[in-house]
N, C-alpha and C positions, 0 to 999 in steps of 0.2 A: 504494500500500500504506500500511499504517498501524502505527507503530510501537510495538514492544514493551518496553520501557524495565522493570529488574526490578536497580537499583542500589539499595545500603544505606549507607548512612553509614560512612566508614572515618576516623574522628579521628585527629588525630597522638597519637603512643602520648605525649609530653612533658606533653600536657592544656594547649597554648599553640597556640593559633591565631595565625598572622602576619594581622594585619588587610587587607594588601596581597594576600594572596591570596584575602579576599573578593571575592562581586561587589558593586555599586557599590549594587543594589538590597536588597540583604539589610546594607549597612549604613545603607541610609534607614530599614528595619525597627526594627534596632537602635536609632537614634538617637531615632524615634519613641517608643521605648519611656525615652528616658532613658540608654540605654547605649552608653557610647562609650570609645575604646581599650583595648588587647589586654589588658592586665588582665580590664576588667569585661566584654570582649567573650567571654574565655578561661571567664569564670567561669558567664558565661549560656551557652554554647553545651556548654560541657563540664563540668557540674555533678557536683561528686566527693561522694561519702559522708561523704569527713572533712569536710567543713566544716558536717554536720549539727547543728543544735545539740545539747546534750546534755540526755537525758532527767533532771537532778536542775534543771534549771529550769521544770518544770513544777508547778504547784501540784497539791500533794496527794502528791506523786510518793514522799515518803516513808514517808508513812504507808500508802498503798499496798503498796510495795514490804514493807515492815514487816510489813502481815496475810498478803501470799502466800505468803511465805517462811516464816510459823510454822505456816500451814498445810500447806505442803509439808513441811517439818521433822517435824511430830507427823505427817501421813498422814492430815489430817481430809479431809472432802468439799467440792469446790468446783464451782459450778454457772456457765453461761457462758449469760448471755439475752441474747441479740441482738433486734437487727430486721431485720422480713422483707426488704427492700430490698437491695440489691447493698452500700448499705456496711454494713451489720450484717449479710449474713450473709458476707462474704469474711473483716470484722474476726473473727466468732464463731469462723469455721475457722480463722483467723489464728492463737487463741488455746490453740483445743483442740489445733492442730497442736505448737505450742509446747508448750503441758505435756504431750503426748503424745514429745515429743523430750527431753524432761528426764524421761521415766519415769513420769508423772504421768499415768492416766487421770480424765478428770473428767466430768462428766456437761454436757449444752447442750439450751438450750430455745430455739426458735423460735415464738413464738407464730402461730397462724391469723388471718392478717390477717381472715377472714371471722367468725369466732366470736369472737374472744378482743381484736381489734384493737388500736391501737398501745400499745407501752410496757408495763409490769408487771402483772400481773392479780392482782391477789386474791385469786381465785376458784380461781386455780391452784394458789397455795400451802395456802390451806384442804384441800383435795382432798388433799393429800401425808398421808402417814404423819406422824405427832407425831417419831417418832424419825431421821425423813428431815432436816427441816429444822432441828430442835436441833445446835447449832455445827456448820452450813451457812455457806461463804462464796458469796454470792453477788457474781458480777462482772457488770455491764451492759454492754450494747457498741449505740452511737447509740441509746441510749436511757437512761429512767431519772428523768433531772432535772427531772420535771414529776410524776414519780411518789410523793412524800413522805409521803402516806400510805398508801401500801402498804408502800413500807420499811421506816415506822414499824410495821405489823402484819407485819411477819416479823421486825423486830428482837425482839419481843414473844415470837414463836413461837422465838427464841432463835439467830436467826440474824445474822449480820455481813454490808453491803454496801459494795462498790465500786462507784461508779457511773462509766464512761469515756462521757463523751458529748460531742456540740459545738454541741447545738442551743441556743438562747435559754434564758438562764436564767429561772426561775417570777420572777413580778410581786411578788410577795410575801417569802416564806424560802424558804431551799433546803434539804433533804431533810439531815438529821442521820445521817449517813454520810462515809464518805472518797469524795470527788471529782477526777477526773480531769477538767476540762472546760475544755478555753481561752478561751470565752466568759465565762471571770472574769476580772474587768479585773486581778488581782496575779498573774494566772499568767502564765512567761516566753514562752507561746505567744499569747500573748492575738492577735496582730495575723498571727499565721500560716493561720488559717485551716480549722487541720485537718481533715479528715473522721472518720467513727467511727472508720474502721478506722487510721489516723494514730495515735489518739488509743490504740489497744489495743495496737498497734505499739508505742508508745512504751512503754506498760507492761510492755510482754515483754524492752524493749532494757532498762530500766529494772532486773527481774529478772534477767536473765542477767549486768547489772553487779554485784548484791549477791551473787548466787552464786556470781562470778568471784574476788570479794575476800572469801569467808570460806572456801571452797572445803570446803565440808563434804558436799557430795554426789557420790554416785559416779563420775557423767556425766562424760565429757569435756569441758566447757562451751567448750573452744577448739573444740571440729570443729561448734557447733551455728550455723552463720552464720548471722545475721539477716538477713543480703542474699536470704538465700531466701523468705522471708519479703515480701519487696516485691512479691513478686507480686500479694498477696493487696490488698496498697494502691496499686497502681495500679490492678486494675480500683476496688475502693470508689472512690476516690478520683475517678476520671475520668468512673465513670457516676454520681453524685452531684454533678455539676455542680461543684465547689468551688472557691473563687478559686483558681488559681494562683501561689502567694506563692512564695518562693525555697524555705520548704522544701518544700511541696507539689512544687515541680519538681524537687526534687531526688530524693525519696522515690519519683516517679513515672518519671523514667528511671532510677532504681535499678531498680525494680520491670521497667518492660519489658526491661531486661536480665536479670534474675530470669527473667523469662518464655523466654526465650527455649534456656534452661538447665533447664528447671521440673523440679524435684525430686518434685512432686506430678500421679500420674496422672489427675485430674480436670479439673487444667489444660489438660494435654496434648490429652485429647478435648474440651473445648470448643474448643479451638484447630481441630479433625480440623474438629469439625462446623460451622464456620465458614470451611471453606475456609483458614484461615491455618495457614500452612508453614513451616519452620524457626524458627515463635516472632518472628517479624518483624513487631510490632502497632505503629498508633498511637495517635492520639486518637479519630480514627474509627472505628476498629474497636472499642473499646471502647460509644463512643457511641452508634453503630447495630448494631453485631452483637453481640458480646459481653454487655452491659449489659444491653439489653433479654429479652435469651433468657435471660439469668440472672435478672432481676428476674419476667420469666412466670410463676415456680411462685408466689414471694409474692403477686402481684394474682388467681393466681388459687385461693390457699389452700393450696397443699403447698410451703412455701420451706423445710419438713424437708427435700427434697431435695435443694436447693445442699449445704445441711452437708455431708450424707451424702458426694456426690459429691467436695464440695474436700477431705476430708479423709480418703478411703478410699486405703488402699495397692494395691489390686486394679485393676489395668488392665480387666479384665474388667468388672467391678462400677462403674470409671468409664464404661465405653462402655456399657452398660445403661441407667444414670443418667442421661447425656446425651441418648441418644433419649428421653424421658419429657421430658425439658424443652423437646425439638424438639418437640414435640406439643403441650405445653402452652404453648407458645409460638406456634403454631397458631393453637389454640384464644383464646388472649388475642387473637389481629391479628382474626380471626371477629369477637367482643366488640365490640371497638374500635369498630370496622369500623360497628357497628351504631348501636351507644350515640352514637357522635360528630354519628350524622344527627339522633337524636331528642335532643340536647342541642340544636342548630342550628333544631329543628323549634319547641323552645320559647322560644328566644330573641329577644324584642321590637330588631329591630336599629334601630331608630330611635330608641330609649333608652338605646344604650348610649356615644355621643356626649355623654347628659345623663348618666348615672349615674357614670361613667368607670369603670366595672366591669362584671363579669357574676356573677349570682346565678342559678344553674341547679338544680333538685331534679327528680327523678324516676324510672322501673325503670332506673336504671345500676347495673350491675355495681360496689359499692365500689371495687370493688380494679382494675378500672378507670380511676376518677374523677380519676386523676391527670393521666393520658395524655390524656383529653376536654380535661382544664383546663387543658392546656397546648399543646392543638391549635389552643382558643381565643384564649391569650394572643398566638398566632404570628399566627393570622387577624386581630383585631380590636386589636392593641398596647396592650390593659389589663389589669388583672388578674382572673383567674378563682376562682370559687368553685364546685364542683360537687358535686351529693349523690346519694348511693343510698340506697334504702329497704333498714330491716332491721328486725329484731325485738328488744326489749328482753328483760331476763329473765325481765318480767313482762307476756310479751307484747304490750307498749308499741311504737305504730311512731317508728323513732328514724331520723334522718338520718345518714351519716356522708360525710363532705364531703373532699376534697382542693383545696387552694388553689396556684394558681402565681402567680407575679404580672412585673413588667417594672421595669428599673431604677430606683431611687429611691424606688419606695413597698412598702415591710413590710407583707404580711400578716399576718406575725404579731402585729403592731401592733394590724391591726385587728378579729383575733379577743380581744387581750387586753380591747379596748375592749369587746368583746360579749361577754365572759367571763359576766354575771349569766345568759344566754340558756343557754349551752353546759353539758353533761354534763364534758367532758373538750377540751382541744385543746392544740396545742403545735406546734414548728417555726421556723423562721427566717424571713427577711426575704422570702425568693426561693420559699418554699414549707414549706406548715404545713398541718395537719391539723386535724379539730373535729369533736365530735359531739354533736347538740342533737336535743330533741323535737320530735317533727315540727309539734305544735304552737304550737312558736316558731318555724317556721319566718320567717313574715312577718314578725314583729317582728325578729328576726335582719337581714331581709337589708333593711329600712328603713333600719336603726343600722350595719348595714356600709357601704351606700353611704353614708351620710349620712360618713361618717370616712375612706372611701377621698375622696369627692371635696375634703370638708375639706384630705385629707391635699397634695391635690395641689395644691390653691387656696396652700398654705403652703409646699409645697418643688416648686412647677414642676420638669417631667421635659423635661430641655432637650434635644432632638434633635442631634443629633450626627451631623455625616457621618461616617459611618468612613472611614478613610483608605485609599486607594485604589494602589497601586504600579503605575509607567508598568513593562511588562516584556512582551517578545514573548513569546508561545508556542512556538517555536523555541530562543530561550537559554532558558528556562524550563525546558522538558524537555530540556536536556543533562544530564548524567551529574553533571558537576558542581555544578552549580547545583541537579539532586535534591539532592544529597549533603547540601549546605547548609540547605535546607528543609527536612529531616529534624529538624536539628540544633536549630531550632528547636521542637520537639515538649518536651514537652508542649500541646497547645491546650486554650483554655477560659476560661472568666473572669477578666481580665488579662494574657493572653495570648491574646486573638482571632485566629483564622484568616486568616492576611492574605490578602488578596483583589487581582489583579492585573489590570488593564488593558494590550489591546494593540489600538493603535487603529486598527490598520490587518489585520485578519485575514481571509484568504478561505477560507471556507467551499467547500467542494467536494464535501462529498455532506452529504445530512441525511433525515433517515427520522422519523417518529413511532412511540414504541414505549410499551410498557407495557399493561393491560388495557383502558385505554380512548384509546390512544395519545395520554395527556396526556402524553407527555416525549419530548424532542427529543433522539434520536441525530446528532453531527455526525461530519465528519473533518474536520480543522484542515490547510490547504497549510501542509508545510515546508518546509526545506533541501534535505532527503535524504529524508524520507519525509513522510508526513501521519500526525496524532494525531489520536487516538480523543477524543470527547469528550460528554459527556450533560448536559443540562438539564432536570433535574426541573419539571416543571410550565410547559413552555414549547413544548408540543408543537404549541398553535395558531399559535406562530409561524412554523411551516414552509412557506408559502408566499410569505409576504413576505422570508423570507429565500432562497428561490429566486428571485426578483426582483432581490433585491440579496444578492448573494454575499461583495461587500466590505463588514465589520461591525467593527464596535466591540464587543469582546469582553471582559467581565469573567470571570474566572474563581479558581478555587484547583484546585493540583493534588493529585489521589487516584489511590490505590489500586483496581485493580478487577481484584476475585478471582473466580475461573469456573474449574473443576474442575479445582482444583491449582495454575492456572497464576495467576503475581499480576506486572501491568503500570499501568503508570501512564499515567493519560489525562486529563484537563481535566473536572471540574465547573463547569458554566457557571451563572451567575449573574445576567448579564444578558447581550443582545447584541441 
């Protein structure tokens, strides 16, 4: 038989772990990472809310808080633009939920990633009534700081902006407006990391402190807890890839304990619809389930519907909303599915050894282009650049591109460097966006590779073994030692998945599953039973390892949810 293992993390209520009751292998983890004794061991495993830092060391932070509060005070109109992606739109609900809990209805725009694409539009605000946007606060959320001439033409039309974002600041000046963005080297977050919705978070903690100390509104501002609110920044936070610094970790097992409580009924059926139960998530779950089914509506042009759903009070109207995203969630794996062969179909692989990049154009779905270019980066370990054709205003065919790239070399770098080629782009090191005429296309992607390979000739990308943990699969999956591995959660950038060797492992049964039985179902011999375990993409090894049964077994252990029921079993990685 094969074990069902369905343990949660029970910390000592004190918030002090005795190091002595570690195992041996989770403090080689630790130690790897730099941390060692019960202090720093107490502080990583069991990361408390107060030691978050405080929102008045963030730059901007008062002039910020300054405009919302005379907004809220006088009763003017305030507007919430997001981005389409999982952390703009969890941060935009983040926000609407907040000033909807202090009394405050305010209005939120998601742009269509398909018409209107990234960042501030224009063309939006022209459209609006003259009496709409006259003293208009507008608040940005992961978005904005690349936007400075649009700001500038809504300040014009008579409007005030907050820009809360964390991508790369413009090459140039930045947008004459109150900024929220730690990517300014004088702001107190500058090295933290945050993601957008981090960054909107902090601006609501930030409000609810001046409301607290001048106490002129009616609300109860003691019962409005921000902890509930983490909800909304663990998912941003986790499906946005973002380093995991201390407060990112902190913020984010804040947050899955939020979840697990969710005061908000859209959370709760995303939860439904992903098989996850009592609110019990990781990293993974966010990563692969959650993340992606939420980010579906934006690549495929209705990310109006995350809002809707994260911020409706109708249980009803959230379970409505969720199946619409299961579908279009579907529908985007369909896409995917397609566009990845015909990116692959045009791809010169013999050139991309010389080029140390990939420059791809052609019918890809935009809102796609992300997911390709990052299927790429995983295949071929360089960075990608990928385009879909679309149409200009003035019927011009324009590219729009999504870039991912691999440790050490900035994309974003080297669209600033082709910035004369491009319409519009922006973004960070690890992924950034652009959109240029189709007829620069080739010049474009001359002067990109020409700068990515530059790039790498100047800061070689030195390959790294990751580090490997000697640990059977037997103590692995005890109860205990689950317990432990939880504890370390948060996973992500800076905190990598640690990966476990056991070198003596026999295999006892193995089967080939999936659509084309590329993936290897195993059972692992134990003590007292045999574990369950799967290896993605390693299904043609199922002969040779019926030949030899005793293996050398790399693995991390996961979660796996099947209707209702949630057990832990071995992701295998090599064997």
């Amino acid at each position: 038989m094969t074990s069902a293992i369905t343990v949660n993390p029970s910390p000592p209520q004190n918030g002090i772990i005795d190091v002595k009751e570690i195992p041996q292998v989770f403090l080689e983890i630790l130690q790897k990472k730099g941390i060692e004794g019960n202090d720093a061991i107490s502080r990583f495993l069991l990361p408390k809310l107060a030691d978050l830092p405080k929102p008045s060391i963030m730059a901007g932070m008062e002039e910020a808080v300054d405009l919302v509060v005379e907004y809220l005070v006088e009763g003017k109109r305030i507007l919430i633009w997001g981005d389409y992606d999982v952390d703009g739109t969890t941060g935009t609900a983040l926000l609407v939920n907040f000033f909807k809990k202090l009394g405050k209805e305010v209005d939120w725009h998601i742009p269509n990633r398909l018409n209107e694409g990234y960042g501030l539009n224009a063309e939006w605000f022209t459209r609006q009534k003259n009496n709409y946007l006259s003293d208009l606060l507008l608040i940005t959320v992961d978005c904005g700081i690349s936007n400075g001439s649009v700001i500038e033409k809504f300040k014009e039309m008579g409007g005030k902006t907050i820009i809360t974002d964390h991508h790369s600041l413009p090459k140039n000046s930045l947008p004459d407006c109150v900024i929220l963005n730690p990517s300014q080297k004088n702001c107190g977050f500058h090295r933290e990391h945050l993601a957008g919705v981090g960054v909107a978070f902090y601006l609501a903690a930030g409000i609810r402190s001046r409301l607290l100390s001048i106490g002129n509104l009616s609300h109860d501002l003691r019962q409005l807890k921000l902890k509930y609110f983490l909800a909304f920044v663990a998912l941003g936070t986790v499906a946005d890839v973002v380093k995991v610094s201390a407060t990112n970790r902190i913020l984010v097992r804040g947050g899955f304990e939020a979840i697990k409580n969710s005061a908000f009924p859209g959370i709760t059926a995303l939860l439904d619809s992903c098989d996850i139960h009592n609110g019990e998530i990781g990293s993974e779950d966010v990563g692969f389930l959650l993340g992606p089914l939420i980010n579906a509506a934006g690549r495929i042009g209705d990310s109006e519907t995350v809002v809707k759903l994260l911020t409706t009070e109708d249980a009803a109207e959230a379970d409505i909303l969720t199946k619409k995203l299961v579908k279009l969630n579907l529908k985007r794996k369909s896409i995917c599915s397609s566009d990845f062969k015909l990116a692959l179909e045009k791809i010169s692989k013999n050139l991309i050894s010389e080029d140390k990049c990939i420059v791809v154009s052609g019918e890809i779905h935009q809102g796609i282009a992300g997911i390709v270019a990052s299927r790429l980066v995983d295949m071929f370990m360089v960075p990608a650049i990928v385009f879909g054709a679309t149409k200009g205003d003035n019927g011009e065919r324009l590219l729009v591109g999504s870039a991912r790239s691999v440790e050490g070399v900035s994309v974003v770098e080297a669209l600033d460097n082709t910035s004369g080629l491009l319409l519009k782009h922006g973004g960070h090191a690890m992924a950034a966006g652009a959109t240029l005429a189709e007829d620069n296309f080739l010049e474009f992607g001359v002067k990109f590779k020409s700068f990515i390979r530059n790039l790498v000739k100047e800061r070689p990308v030195r390959k790294t073994n990751a580090a490997v943990f000697a640990c059977e699969v037997d103590e692995m999956m005890s109860k205990k030692w689950l317990t432990f591995y939880e504890l370390l959660e948060p996973f992500g950038p800076g905190n990598e998945l640690p990966v476990f060797i056991d070198k003596n492992a026999s295999i006892v049964d193995s089967k080939r599953v999936g659509k084309e039985a590329e993936h290897l179902q195993v059972a692992v011999r134990g003590k007292y039973s045999n574990y369950k375990g799967i290896g993605f993409g390693l299904g043609e090894r199922r002969s040779e390892i019926q030949g030899t049964p005793r293996r050398e077994l790399r693995y991390t252990p996961t979660k796996n949810r099947f209707r209702g029921r949630t057990s832990w079993q071995i992701k295998i990685t090599d064997i």
